[in-house]
C-alpha positions, 0 to 999 in steps of 0.5 A, a space after each residue: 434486508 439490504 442486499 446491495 451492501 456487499 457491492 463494491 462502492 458501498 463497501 470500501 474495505 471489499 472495494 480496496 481489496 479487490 482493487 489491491 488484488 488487480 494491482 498485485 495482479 498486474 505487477 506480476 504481469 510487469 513482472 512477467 514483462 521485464 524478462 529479456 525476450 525479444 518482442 515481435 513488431 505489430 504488423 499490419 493485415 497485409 504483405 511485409 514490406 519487403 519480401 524475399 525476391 524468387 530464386 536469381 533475383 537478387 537482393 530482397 524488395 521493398 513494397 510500394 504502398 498508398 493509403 496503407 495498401 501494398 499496390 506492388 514491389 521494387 527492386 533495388 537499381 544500382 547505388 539505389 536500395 528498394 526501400 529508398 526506391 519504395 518511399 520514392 514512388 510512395 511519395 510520388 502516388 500519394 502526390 498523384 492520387 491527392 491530385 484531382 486534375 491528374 485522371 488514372 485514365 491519363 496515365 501512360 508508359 513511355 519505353 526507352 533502352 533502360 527503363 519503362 517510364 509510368 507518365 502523369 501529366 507529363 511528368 514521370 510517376 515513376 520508373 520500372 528497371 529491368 530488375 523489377 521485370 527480372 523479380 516478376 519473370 516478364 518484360 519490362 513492358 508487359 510488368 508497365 502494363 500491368 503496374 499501369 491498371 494497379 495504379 488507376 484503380 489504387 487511385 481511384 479507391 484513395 479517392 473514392 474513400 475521400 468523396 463527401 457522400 462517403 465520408 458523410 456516410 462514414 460519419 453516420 455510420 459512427 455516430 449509429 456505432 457509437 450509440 449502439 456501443 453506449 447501450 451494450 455498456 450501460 445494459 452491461 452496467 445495469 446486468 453487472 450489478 444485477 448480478 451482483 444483488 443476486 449473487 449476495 442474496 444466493 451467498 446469505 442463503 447459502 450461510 444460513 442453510 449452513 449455519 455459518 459455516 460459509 462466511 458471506 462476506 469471504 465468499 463474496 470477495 472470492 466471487 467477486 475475485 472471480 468475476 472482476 477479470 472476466 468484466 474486464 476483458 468483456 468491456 475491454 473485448 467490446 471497446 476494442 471492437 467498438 474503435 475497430 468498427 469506427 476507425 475502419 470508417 475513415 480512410 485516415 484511420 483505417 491503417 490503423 484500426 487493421 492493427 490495433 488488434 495486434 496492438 492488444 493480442 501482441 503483448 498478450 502472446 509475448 506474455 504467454 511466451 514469457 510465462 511458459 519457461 517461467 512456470 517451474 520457478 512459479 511452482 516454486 514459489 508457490 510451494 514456498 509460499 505454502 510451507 512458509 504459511 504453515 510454517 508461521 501457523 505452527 509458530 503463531 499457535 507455539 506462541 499463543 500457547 505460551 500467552 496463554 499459560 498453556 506452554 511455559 518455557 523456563 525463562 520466558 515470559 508470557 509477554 515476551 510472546 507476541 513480539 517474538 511472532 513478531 520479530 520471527 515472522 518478519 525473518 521467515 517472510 525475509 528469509 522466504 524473500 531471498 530465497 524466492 527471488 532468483 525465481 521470481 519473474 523478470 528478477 535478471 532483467 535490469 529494470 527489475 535490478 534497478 528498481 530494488 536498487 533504488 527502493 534499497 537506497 530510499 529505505 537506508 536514506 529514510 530509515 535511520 530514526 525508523 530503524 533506531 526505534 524498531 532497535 529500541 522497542 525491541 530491546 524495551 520488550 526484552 529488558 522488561 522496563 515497562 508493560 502496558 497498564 503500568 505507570 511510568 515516568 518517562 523524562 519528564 512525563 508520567 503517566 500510564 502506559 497505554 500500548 507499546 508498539 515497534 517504534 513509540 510508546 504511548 502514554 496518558 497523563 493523569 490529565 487524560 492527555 496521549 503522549 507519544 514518546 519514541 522508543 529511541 527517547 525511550 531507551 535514551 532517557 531514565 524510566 521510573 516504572 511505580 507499577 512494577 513492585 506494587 504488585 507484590 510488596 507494594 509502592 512507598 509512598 513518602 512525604 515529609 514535615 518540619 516540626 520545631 525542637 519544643 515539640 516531642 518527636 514522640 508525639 510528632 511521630 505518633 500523629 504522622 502514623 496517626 495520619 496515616 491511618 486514618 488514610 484510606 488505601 494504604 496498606 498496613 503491611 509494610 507497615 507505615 514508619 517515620 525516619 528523621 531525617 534532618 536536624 536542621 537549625 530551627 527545626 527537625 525534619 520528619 519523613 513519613 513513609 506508607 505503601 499503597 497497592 495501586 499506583 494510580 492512586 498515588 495523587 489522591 493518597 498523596 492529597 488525603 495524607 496531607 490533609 489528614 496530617 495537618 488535621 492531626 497537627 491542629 487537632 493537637 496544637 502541633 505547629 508545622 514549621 515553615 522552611 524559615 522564620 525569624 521569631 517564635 509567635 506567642 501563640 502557635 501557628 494552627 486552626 482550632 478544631 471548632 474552624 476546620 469546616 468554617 463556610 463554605 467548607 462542608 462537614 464529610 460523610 464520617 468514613 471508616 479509613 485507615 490501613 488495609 492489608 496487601 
């Protein structure tokens, strides 16, 4: 037994529709996502960059970063606000801390009547105000001081992290996460689809110690349903830890590494947040969903029961069943649409608006010839014209009608060839159905013959019906009868009608028919004329019985013929 052909991959049908299962999932979630809520921003594991001064100090402060760390807070000074303050001072410690000749040991204050000034190198790193001192309740020196001692050790940490031997370590320490996160997959990989092979061996199981009552194949796509989330958040848990633990190594990225989990948990809160106030619309649309496919049920067993003969309608075929499910479930699933759509997820917002705006346009763009031939098949169906099984001329096509669908019917030739034709054609041209009246009365076959005035039309009327009877499968009732048709100036034209019961064999009848004629014609001496000829010959015009099978024709096996009743 082959327990591996219910994974994934070696089943493509259970692959696609899980796969189609995802998407439809994920769809909702975009849906969810389109509502006109307001998303939070991603913030970093640390202070906001401007915090609420303490009560007397003013308007709010602006935060003073390196290497992605708040090392302290400003205020705003005169035409100054704090946050172009901030990036100054910013700028100004990222310049210092990239500078090697400038020491944290040789930084120092400088204290005049407006401010206090933080020196490197003879230059100015930046300045505290009084309203800094005001926002911190102490003296501009005391504030300098302290200021002082955060910016040495803020740059001494920028620089530490920068030293060859830690990023050498850094780098080490990578390449042992990385290969510890390509283990964990590949054991994850090799566990997951163990799991698999036992999870369709328990199912087959279970199916045989019910007796078919559990069908493997469904139960499987439902585990398999199941498990496909529950994957995908584990492999995506374990990648986001994986880039965390990596990108916390190098001080380039480590900024970014303490967000990229709000990267991930952000979204999935703003979609938790979404979803709660659209709950009851959910319910909603789940209770329609459910009325709408009983509904169908009920109609699709009404419509089976006429099929089948079970319930009769008066006027209303048994024909008309299958494309009448057809036509109602498409309104039910429209009419279910429309009513569900004020309370599908996101369906307010203008992206949503736009979207089905702009799938409208592209189906009344494309869908002119659609649309006229959706038109056409159903009218077909209706009026009847044709079923499949008959035989049919269409234009200049005949042949057999094979399936009739909502926009083309389908047709083989007597050559086995597969036409196409689209019922918009369909409906446009003339349509001779041989089928039809076959059935009960029978299909009138017609041919005719030119036979000269020096001859009987007694006898030319009797070898015709002779002809005819010695053709096999044609009916006897109606019985075959010969009109004359044509008087014309050399000849009498005669038309020999007979029915056969089966339309499709209306080529070969048409072929026995003429060779049974000229037969009864030769075997009596009986010329059949041409259109046109100029003289009367001295010796009529046909084959003696002694050459009907000259070389290389050869002698029949002797056939009963002749009519057989409808």
């Amino acid at each position: 037994m082959r327990t591996g052909k219910f994974l994934p991959g070696s089943r493509p049908e259970l692959y696609r529709a899980v796969i189609t299962r995802r998407i439809f999932v994920v769809f909702i979630l975009m849906g969810l996502g389109f509502n006109p809520i307001t998303v939070p921003p991603v913030q970093a594991q640390q202070p906001p960059a401007e915090s609420p001064a303490p009560p007397g100090a003013g308007q709010a402060r602006a935060a003073v970063t390196l290497d992605g760390e708040v090392v302290f807070h400003v205020s705003p000074f005169k035409t100054y606000p704090s946050e172009m303050r901030a990036r100054r001072i910013s700028a100004a410690l990222q310049n210092a801390a990239a500078d090697d000749s400038i020491s944290p040991a040789s930084l120092t204050l400088v204290d005049d009547a407006i401010s206090t000034d933080v020196m490197a190198g003879g230059q100015v790193l930046f300045s505290i105000v009084d309203a800094d001192a005001r926002a911190e309740g102490v003296s501009r020196l005391e504030l300098g001081t302290q200021l002082l001692s955060k910016v040495g050790t803020a740059i001494e940490k920028y620089r530490r992290a920068r030293a060859p031997q830690n990023l050498l370590m850094s780098c080490l320490l990578t390449a042992i996460a990385t290969l510890v996160f390509v283990v964990i997959m590949m054991t994850f990989a090799r566990a997951n689809r163990r799991f698999m092979v036992w999870l369709q061996a328990r199912i087959q199981r279970v199916q045989v110690q019910s007796r078919e009552l559990v069908q493997a194949e469904w139960a499987l796509r439902v585990a398999t349903g199941v498990w496909g989330p529950i994957r995908l958040v584990i492999l995506c848990a374990l990648s986001v830890v994986y880039l965390q633990v990596v990108l916390s190594l190098f001080p380039w990225t480590r900024n970014f590494a303490f967000r990229l989990l709000d990267y991930v948990i952000v979204p999935l809160k703003v979609m938790a947040n979404s979803i709660a106030p659209q709950i009851p619309g959910l319910f909603f649309i789940v209770v329609l969903a459910v009325v709408t496919f009983y509904f169908l049920k009920l109609t699709r067993f009404l419509f089976s029961a006429i099929e089948s003969g079970r319930l009769v309608l008066r006027g209303f075929y048994p024909d008309w069943s299958r494309p009448t499910f057809n036509i109602v479930r498409v309104l039910v699933i429209a009419c279910a649409l429309i009513v569900a759509f004020p309370y599908i997820p996101g369906s307010n917002s203008l992206a949503f608006q736009g979207v089905s705006v702009f799938l409208g346009v592209l189906l009344s763009l494309g869908s002119t010839s659609a649309v006229s031939n959706l038109v056409a098949g159903i009218l077909l169906t209706y009026t009847r014209a044709f079923k499949v099984g008959d035989l049919v001329t269409i234009g200049d096509s005949i042949g057999v009608v094979t399936a009739v669908s909502m926009f083309v019917t389908h047709v083989r030739t007597f050559r086995n060839e597969e036409i196409s034709i689209p019922n918009g054609m369909v409906l446009a041209t003339h349509v001779t159905n041989f089928s039809n009246a076959a059935r009960e009365k029978g299909l009138i076959l017609r041919t005719s013959v030119m036979i000269g005035y020096d001859t009987p039309w007694r006898q030319v009327e009797a070898l015709l019906l002779m002809a005819a009877q010695r053709t096999s499968g044609l009916l006897s009732e109606p019985a075959p009868f010969v009109l004359q048709t044509a008087l014309d100036d050399f000849c009498i034209r005669y038309e020999l009608h007979v029915s056969t019961g089966d339309p499709l064999r209306m080529k070969r009848a048409y072929s026995e028919l003429h060779a049974n004629i000229q037969d009864a014609f030769n075997e009596y001496g009986v010329q059949i004329m041409v259109p046109h000829y100029e003289a009367d010959r001295n010796v009529a015009t046909v084959v003696p019985k002694e050459r009907w099978f000259a070389s290389p024709a050869k002698v029949p096996p002797k056939s009963s013929g002749g009519l057989k009743s409808a």
